[in-house]
N, CA, C and O atoms as CSV, one atom per row, in Angstrom:
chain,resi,resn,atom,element,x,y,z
A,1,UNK,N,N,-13.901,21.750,-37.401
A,1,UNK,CA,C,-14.121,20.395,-36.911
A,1,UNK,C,C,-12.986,19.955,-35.998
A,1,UNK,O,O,-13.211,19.379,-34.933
A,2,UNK,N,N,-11.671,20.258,-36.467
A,2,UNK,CA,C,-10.685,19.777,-35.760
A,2,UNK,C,C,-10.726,20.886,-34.447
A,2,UNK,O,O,-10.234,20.400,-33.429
A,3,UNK,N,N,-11.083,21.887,-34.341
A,3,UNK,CA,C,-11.106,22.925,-32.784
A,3,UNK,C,C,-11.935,21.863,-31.875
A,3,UNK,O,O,-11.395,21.498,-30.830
A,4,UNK,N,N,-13.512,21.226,-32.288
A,4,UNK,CA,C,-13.952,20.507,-31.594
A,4,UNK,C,C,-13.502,19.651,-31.239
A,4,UNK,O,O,-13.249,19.655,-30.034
A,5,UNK,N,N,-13.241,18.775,-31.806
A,5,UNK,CA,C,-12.592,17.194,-31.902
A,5,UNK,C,C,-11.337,17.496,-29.961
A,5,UNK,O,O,-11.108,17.073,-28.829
A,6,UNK,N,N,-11.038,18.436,-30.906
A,6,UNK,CA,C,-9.615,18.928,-29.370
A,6,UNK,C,C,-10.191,19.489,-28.378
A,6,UNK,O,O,-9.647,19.239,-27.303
A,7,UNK,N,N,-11.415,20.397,-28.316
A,7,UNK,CA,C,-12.038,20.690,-27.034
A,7,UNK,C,C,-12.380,19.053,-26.489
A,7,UNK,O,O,-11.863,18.548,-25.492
A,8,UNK,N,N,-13.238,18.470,-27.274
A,8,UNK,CA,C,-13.699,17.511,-27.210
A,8,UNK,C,C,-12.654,16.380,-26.293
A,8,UNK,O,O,-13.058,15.936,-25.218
A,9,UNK,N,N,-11.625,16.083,-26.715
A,9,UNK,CA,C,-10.665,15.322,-25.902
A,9,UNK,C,C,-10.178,16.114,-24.944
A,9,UNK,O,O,-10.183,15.467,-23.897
A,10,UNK,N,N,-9.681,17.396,-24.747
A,10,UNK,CA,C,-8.721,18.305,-23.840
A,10,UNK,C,C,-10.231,17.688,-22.438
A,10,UNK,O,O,-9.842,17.435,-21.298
A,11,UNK,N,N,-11.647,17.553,-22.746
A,11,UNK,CA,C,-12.423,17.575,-21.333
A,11,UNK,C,C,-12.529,16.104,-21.201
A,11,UNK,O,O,-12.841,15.624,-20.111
A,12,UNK,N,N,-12.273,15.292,-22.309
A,12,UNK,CA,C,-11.913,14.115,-21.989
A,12,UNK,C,C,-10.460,13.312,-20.736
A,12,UNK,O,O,-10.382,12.423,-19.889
A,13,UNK,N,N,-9.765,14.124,-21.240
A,13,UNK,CA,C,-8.565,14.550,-19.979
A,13,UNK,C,C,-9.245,15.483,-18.736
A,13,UNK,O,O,-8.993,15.160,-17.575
A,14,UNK,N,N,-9.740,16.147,-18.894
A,14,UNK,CA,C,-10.567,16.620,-17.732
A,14,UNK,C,C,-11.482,15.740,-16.507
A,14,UNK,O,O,-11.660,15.862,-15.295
A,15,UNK,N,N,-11.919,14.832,-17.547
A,15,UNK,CA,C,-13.062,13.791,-16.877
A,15,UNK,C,C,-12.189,12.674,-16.395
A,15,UNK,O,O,-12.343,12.173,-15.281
A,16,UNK,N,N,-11.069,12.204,-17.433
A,16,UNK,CA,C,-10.214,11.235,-16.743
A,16,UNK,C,C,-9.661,12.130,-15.077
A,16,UNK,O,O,-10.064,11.780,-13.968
A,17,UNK,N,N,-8.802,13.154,-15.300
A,17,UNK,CA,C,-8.638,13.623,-13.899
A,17,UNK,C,C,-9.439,12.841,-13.186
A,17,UNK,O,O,-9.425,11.698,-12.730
A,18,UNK,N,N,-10.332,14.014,-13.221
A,18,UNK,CA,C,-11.271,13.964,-12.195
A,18,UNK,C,C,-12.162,12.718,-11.388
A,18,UNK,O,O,-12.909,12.705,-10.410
A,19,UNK,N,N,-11.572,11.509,-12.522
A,19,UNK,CA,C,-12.252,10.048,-11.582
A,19,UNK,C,C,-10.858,9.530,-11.364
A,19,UNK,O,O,-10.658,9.154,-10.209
A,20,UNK,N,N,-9.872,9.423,-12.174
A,20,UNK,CA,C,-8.697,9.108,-11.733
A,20,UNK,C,C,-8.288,7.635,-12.351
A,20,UNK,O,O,-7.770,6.655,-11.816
A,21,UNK,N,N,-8.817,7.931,-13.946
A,21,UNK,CA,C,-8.691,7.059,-15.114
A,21,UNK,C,C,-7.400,7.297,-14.981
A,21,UNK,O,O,-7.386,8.502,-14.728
A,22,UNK,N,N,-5.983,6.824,-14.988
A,22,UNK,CA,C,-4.673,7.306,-15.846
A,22,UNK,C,C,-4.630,6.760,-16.366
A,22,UNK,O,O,-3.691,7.313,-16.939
A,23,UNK,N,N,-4.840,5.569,-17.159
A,23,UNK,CA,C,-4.895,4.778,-18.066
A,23,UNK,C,C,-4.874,6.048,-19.513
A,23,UNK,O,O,-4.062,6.219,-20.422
A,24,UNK,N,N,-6.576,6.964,-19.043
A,24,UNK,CA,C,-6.712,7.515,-20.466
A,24,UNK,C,C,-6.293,8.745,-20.849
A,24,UNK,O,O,-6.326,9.306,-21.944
A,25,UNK,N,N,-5.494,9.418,-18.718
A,25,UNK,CA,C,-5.119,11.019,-18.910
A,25,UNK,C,C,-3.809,10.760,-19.610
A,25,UNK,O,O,-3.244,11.651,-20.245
A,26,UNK,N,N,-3.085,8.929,-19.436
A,26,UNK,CA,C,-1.502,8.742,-20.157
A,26,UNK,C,C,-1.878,9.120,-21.453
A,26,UNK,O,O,-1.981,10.302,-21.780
A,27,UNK,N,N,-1.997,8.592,-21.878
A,27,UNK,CA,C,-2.917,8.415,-23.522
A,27,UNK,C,C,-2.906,9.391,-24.374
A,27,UNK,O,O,-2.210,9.581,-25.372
A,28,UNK,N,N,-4.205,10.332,-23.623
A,28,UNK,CA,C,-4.170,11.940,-24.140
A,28,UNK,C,C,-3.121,12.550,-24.007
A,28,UNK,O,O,-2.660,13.140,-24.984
A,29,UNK,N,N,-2.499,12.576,-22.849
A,29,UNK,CA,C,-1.059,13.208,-22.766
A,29,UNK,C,C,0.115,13.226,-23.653
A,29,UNK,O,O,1.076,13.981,-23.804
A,30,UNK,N,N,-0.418,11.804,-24.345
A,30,UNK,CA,C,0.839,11.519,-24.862
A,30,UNK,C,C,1.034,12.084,-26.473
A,30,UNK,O,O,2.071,12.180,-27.128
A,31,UNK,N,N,-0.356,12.415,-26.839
A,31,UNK,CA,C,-1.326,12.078,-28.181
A,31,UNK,C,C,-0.597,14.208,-27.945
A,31,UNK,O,O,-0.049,14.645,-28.956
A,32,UNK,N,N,-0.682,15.192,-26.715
A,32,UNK,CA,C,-0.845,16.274,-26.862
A,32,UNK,C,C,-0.099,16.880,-25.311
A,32,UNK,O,O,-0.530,17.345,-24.256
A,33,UNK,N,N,1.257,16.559,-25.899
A,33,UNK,CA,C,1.955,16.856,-23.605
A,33,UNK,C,C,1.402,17.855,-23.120
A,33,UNK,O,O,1.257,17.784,-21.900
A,34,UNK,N,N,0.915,19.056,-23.751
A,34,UNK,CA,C,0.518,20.954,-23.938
A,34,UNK,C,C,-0.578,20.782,-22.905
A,34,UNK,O,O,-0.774,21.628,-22.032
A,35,UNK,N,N,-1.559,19.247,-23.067
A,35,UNK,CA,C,-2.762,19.691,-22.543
A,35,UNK,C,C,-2.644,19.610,-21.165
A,35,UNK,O,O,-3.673,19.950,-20.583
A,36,UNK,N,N,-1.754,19.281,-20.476
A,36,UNK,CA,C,-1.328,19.311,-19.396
A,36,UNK,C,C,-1.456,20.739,-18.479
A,36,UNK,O,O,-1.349,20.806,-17.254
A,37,UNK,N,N,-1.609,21.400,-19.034
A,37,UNK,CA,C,-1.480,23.246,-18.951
A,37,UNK,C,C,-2.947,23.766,-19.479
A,37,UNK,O,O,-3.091,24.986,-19.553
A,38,UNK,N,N,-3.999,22.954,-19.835
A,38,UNK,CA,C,-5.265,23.227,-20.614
A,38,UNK,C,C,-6.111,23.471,-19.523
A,38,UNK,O,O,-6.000,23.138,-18.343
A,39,UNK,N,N,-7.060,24.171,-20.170
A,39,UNK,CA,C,-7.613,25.092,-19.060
A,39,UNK,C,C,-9.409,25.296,-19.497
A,39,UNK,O,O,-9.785,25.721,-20.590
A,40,UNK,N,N,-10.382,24.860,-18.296
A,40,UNK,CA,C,-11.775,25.157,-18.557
A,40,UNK,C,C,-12.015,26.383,-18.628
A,40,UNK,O,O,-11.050,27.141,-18.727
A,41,UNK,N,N,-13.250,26.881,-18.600
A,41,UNK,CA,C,-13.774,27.893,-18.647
A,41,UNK,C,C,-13.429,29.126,-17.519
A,41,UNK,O,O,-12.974,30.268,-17.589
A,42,UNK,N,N,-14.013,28.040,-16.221
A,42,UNK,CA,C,-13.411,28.615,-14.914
A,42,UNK,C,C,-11.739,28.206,-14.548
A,42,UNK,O,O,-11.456,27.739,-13.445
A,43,UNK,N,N,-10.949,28.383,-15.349
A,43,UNK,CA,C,-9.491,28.543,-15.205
A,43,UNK,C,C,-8.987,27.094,-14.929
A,43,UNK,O,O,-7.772,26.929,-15.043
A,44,UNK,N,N,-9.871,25.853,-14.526
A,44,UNK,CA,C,-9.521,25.381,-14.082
A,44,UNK,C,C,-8.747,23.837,-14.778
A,44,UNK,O,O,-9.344,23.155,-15.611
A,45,UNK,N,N,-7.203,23.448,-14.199
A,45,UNK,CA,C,-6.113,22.821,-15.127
A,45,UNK,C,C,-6.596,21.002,-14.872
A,45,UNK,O,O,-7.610,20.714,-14.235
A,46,UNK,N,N,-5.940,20.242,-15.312
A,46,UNK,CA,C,-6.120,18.797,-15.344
A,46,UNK,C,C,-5.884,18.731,-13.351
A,46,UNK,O,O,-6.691,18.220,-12.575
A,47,UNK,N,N,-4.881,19.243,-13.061
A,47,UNK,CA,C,-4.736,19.077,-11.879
A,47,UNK,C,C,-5.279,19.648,-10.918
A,47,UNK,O,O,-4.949,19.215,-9.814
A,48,UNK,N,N,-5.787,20.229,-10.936
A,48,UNK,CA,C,-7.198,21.014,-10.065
A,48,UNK,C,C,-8.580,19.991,-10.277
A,48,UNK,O,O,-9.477,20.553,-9.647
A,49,UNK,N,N,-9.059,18.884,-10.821
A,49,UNK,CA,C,-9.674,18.307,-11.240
A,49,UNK,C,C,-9.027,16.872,-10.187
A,49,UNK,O,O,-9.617,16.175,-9.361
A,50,UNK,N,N,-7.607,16.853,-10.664
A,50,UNK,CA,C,-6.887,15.496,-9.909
A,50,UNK,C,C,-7.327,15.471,-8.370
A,50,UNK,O,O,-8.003,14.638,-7.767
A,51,UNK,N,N,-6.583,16.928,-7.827
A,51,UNK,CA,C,-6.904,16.753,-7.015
A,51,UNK,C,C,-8.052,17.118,-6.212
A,51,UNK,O,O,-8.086,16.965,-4.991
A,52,UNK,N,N,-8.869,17.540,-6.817
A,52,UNK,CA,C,-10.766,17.894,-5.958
A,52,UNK,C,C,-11.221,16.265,-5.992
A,52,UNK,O,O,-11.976,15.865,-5.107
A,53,UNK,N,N,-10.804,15.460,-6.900
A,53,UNK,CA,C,-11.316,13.966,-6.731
A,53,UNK,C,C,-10.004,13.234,-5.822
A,53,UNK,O,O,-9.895,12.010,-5.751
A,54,UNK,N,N,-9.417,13.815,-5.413
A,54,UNK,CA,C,-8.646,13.247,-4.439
A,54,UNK,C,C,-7.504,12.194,-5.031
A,54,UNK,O,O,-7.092,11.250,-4.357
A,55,UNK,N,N,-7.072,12.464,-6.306
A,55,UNK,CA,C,-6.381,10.980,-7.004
A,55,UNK,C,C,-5.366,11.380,-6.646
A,55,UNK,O,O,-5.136,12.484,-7.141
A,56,UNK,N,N,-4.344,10.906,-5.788
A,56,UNK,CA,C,-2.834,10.906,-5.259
A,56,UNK,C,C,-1.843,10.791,-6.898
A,56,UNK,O,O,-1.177,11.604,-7.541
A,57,UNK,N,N,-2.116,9.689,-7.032
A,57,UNK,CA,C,-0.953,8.795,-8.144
A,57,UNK,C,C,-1.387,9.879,-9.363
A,57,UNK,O,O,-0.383,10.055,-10.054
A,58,UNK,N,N,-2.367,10.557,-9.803
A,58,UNK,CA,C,-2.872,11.466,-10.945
A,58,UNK,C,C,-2.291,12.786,-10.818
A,58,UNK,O,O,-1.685,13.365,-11.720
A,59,UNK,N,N,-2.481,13.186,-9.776
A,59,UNK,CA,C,-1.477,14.134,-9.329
A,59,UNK,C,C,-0.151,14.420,-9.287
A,59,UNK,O,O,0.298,15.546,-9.496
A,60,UNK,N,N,0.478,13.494,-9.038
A,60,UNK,CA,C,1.999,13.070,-9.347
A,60,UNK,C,C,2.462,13.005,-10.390
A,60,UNK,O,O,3.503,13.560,-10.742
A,61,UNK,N,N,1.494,12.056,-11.294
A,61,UNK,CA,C,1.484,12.004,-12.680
A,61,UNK,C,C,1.757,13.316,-13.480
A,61,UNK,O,O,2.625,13.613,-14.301
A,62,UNK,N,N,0.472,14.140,-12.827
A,62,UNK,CA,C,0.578,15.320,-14.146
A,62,UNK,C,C,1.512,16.731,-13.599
A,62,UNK,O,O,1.639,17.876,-14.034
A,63,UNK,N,N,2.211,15.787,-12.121
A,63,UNK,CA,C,2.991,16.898,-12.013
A,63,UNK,C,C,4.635,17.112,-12.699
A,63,UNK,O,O,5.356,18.069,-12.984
A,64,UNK,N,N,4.743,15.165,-12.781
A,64,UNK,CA,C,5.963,14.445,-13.282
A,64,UNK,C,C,5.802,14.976,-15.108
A,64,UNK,O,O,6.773,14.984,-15.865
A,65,UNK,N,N,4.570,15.330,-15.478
A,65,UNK,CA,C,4.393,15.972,-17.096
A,65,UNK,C,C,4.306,17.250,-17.140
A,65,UNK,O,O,4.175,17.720,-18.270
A,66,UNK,N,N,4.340,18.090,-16.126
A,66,UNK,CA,C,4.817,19.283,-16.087
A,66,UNK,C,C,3.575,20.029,-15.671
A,66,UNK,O,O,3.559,21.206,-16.033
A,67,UNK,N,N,2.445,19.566,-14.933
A,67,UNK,CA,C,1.555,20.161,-14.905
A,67,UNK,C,C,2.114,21.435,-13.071
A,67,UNK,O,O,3.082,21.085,-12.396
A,68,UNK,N,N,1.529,22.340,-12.798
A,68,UNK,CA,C,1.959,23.338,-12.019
A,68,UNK,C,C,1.204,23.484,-10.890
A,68,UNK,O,O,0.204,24.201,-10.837
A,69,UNK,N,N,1.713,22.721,-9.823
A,69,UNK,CA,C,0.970,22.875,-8.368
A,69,UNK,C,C,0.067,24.564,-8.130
A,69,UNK,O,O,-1.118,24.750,-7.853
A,70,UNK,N,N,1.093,25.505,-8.352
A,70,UNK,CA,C,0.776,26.341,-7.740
A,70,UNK,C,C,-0.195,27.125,-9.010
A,70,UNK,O,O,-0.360,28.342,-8.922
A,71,UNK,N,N,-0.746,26.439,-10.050
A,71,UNK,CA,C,-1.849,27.259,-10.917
A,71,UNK,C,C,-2.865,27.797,-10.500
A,71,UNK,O,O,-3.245,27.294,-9.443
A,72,UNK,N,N,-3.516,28.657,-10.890
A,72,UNK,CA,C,-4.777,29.379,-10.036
A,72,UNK,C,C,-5.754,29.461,-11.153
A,72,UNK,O,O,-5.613,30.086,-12.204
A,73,UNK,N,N,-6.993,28.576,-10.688
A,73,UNK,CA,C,-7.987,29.055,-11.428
A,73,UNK,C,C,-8.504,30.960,-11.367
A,73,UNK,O,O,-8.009,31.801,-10.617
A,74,UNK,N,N,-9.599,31.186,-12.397
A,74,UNK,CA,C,-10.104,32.085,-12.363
A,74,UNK,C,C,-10.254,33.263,-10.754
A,74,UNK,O,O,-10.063,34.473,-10.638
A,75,UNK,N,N,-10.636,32.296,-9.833
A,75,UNK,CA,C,-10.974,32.950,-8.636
A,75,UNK,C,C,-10.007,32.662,-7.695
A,75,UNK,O,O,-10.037,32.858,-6.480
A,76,UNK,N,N,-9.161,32.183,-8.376
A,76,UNK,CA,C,-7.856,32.359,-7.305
A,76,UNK,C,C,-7.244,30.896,-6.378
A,76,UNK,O,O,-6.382,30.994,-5.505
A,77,UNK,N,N,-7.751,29.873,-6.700
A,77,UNK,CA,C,-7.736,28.658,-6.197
A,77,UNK,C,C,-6.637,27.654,-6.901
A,77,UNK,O,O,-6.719,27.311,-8.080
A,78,UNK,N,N,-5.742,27.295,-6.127
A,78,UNK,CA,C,-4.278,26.392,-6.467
A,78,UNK,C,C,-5.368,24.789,-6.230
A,78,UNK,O,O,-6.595,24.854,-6.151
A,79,UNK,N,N,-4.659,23.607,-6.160
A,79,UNK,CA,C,-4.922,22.400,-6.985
A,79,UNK,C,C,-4.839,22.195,-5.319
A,79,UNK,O,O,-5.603,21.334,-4.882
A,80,UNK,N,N,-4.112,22.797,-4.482
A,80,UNK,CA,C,-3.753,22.302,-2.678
A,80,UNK,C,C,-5.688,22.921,-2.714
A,80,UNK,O,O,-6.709,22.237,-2.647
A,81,UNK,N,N,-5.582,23.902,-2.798
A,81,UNK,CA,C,-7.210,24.505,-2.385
A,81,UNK,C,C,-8.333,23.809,-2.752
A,81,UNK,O,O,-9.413,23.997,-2.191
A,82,UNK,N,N,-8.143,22.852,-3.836
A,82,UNK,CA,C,-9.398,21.795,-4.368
A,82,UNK,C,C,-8.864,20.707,-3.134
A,82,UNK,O,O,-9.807,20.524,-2.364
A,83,UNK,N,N,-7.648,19.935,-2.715
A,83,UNK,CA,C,-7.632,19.240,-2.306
A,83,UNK,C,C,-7.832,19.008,-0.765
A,83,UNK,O,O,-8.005,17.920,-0.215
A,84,UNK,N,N,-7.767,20.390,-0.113
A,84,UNK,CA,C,-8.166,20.901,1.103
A,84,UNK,C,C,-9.500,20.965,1.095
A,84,UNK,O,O,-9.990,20.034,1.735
A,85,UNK,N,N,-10.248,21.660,0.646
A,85,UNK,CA,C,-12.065,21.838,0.332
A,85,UNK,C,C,-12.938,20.514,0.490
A,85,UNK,O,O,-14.078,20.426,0.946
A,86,UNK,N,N,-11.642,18.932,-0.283
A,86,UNK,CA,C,-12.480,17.857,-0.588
A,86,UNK,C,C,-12.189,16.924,0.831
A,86,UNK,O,O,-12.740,15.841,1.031
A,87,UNK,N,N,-11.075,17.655,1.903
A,87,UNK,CA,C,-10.399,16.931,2.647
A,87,UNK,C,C,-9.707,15.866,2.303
A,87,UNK,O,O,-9.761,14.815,2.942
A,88,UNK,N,N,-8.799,16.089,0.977
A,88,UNK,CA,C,-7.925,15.166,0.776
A,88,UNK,C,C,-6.785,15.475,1.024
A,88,UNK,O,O,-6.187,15.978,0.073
A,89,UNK,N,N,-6.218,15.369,1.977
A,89,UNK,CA,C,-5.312,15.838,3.024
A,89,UNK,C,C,-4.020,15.299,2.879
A,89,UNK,O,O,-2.977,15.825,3.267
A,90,UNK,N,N,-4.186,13.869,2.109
A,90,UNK,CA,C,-2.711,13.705,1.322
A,90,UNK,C,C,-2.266,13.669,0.123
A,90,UNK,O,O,-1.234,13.205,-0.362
A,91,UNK,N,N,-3.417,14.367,-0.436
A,91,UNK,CA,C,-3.168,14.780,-1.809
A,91,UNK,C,C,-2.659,16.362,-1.600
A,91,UNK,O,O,-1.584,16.525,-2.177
A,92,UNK,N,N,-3.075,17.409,-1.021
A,92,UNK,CA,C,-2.762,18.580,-0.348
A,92,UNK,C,C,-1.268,18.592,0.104
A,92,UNK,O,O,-0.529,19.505,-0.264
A,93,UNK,N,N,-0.851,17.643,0.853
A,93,UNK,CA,C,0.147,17.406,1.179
A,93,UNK,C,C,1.140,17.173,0.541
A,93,UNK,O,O,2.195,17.686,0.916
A,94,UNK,N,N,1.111,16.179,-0.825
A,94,UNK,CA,C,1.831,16.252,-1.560
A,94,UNK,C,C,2.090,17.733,-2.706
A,94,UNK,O,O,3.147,18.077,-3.233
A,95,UNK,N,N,1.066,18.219,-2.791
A,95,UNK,CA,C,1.177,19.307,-3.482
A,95,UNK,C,C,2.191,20.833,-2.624
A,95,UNK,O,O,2.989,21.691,-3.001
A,96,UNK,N,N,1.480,20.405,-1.256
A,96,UNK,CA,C,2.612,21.526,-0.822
A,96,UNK,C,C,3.975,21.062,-0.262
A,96,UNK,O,O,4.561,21.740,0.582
A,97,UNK,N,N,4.257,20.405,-0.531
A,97,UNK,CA,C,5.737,19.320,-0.699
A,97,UNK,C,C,6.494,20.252,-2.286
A,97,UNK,O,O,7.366,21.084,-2.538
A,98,UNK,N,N,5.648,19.569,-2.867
A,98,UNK,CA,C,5.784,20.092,-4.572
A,98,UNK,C,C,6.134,21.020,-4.863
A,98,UNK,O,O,6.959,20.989,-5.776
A,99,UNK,N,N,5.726,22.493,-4.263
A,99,UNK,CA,C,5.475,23.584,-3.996
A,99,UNK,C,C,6.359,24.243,-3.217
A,99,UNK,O,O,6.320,25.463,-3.059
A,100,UNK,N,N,7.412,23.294,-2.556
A,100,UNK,CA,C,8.173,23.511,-1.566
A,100,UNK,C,C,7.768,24.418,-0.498
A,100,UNK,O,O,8.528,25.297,-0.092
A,101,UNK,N,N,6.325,24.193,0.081
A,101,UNK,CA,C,5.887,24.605,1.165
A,101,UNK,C,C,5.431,25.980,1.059
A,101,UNK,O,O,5.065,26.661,2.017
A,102,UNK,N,N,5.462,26.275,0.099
A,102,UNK,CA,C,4.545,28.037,-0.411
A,102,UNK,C,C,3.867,27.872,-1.712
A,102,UNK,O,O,4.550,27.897,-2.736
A,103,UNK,N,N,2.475,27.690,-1.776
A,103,UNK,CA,C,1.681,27.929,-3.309
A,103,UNK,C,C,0.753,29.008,-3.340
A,103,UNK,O,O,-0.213,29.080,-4.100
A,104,UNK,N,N,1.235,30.213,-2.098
A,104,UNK,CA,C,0.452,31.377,-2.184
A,104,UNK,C,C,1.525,32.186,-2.657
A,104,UNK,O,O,1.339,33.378,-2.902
């Protein structure tokens, strides 16, 4: 019961990403800092989610909690590569700032 309960919230942090709740990714974060580094099916982290929805300030956020610009989902895609794809071009930007200008 308790494995669910934690899948169950870890995509709850997933879904916050991805609209760009921080209200509820603070929350969870705080409840579990680890999930910061949690990972879907297709590889993919809280911040690969941040930034394909383009959230600037979410991004920052989960980078200031230790989350890792340069992570690669399953097929090989960093959090700059969701944010390039969605043309969020200053969310991208900040990531390869982050990255100090190399996340390949």
């Amino acid at each position: 019961m308790e494995e669910v309960q934690t899948m169950s919230r870890s995509r709850m942090l997933m879904t916050a990403c991805q609209s760009g709740d921080i209200e509820t990714a603070k929350r969870l974060l705080s409840e579990k800092p680890q999930w910061v580094a949690t990972t879907d099916k297709a590889g993919l982290q809280p911040i690969h989610y941040a930034a394909q929805g383009g959230h600037l300030e979410m991004v920052s956020f989960l980078l200031a909690a230790g989350a890792r610009a340069e992570a690669l989902t399953i097929d090989g895609k960093n959090a700059m590569d969701f944010a390039l794809i969605n043309n969020h071009m200053n969310v991208a930007n900040a990531l390869w700032v982050e990255a100090g200008g190399s996340l390949h």
